[in-house]
C-alpha positions as CSV (number, residue, x, y, z in Angstrom):
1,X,-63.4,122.1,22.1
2,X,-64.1,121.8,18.5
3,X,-62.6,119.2,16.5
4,X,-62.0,119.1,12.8
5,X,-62.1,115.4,11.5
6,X,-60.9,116.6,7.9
7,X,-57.1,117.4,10.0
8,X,-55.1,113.8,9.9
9,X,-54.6,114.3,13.6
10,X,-58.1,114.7,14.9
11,X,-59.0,111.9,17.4
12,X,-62.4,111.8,15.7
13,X,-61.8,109.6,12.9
14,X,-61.5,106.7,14.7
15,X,-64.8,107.0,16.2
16,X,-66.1,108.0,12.4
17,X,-64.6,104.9,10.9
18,X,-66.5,103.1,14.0
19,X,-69.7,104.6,13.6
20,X,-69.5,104.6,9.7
21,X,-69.0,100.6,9.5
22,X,-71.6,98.3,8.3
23,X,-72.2,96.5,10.7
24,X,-72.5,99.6,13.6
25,X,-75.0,101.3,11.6
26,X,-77.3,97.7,11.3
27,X,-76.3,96.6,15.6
28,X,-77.7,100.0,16.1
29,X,-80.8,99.9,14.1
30,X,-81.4,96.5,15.2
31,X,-81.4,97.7,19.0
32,X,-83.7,101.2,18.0
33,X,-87.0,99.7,19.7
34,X,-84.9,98.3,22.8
35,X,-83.1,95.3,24.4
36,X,-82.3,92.6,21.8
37,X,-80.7,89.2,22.5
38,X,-77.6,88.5,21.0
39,X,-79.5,85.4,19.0
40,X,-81.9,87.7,17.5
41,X,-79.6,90.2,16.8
42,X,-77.6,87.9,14.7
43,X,-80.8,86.4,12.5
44,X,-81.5,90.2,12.0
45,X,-78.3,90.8,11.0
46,X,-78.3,88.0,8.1
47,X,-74.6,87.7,7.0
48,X,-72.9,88.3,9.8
49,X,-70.5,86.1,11.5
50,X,-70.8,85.6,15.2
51,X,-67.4,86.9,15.8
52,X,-67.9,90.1,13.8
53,X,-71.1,90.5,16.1
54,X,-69.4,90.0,19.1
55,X,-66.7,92.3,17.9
56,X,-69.0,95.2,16.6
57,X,-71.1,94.8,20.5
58,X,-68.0,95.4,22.1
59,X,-66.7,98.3,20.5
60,X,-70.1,99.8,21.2
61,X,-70.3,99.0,25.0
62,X,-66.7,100.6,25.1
63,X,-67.3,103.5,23.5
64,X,-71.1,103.9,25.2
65,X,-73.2,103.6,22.7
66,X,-74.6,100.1,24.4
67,X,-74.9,98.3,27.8
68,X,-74.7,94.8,28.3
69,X,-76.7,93.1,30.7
70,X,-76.3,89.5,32.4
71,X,-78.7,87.8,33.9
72,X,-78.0,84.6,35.5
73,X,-80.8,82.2,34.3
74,X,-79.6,78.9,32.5
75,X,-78.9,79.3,30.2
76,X,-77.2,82.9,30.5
77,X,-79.1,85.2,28.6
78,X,-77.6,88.4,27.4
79,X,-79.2,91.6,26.4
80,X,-77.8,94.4,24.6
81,X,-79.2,97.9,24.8
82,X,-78.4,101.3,23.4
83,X,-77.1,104.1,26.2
84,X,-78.5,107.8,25.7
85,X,-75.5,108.0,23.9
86,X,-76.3,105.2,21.4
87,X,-79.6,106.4,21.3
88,X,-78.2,109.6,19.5
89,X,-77.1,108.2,16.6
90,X,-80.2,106.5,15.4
91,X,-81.7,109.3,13.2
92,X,-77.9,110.1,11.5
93,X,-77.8,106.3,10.8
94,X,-81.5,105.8,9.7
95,X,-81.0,108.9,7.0
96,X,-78.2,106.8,5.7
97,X,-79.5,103.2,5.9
98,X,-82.7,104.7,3.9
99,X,-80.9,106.7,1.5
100,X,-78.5,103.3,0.6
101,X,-82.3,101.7,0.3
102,X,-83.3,104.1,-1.8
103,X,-79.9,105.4,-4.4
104,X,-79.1,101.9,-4.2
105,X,-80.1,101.2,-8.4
106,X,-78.6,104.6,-9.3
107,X,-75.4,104.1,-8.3
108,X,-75.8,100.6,-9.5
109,X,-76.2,102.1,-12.9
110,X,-73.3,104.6,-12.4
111,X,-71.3,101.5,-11.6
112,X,-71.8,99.8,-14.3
113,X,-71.9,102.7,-16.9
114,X,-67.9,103.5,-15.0
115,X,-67.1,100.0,-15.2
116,X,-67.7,99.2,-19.3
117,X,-66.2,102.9,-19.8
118,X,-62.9,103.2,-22.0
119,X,-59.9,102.7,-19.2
120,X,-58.2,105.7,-21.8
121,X,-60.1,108.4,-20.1
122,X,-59.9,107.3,-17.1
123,X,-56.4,108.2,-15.9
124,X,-56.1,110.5,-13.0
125,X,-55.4,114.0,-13.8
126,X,-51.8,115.1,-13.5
127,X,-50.1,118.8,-11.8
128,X,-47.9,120.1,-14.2
């Protein structure tokens, strides 16, 4: 079946909004060459709170994208993986962490240029 995520209806934005977050398009990244540990996952991903990381892993191990794997050593160490699934991703996610990397001083500019414009013009326009 073919979905169309522009309807308000289509299931498919949720997983959109999942896969379009910040910090789903750096887990992934950080897990393209294989198994990471949780630790290094988070000094990777400078900034984020453990709890965001622990929430962003577990939305993908439910929606496939990683597996989570156990092993009983002391202490516990946990490995997180991308699934053939997750592995599917990487190059959509790549094109747009390298395009952020490299339009990131253009839209800089176009910030700032929108920012000091005159607020006059910039009303929405209206239907009459």
């Amino acid at each position: 079946m073919i979905r169309n995520v522009y309807s308000k209806m289509c299931p498919c934005r949720d997983l959109l909004d999942m896969v379009a977050s910040k910090w789903t398009a750096l887990a992934i990244g950080a897990m393209e060459n294989g198994p990471v540990r949780f630790g290094e996952m988070k000094r990777e991903l400078e900034g984020i709170s453990q709890k965001m990381l622990t929430q962003t892993l577990r939305a993908l191990e439910r929606d496939g994208l990683v597996t989570r794997t156990v092993y009983p050593t002391v202490p516990l160490r946990v490995e997180y993986e991308l699934t053939e699934l997750g592995r599917s991703v990487i190059e959509p996610l790549a094109a747009l962490r390298m395009w952020a990397q490299q339009n990131y001083d253009s839209v800089a500019e176009a910030r700032e240029t929108f920012d000091s414009a005159d607020p006059v013009g910039l009303e929405p326009a209206t239907t009459r």
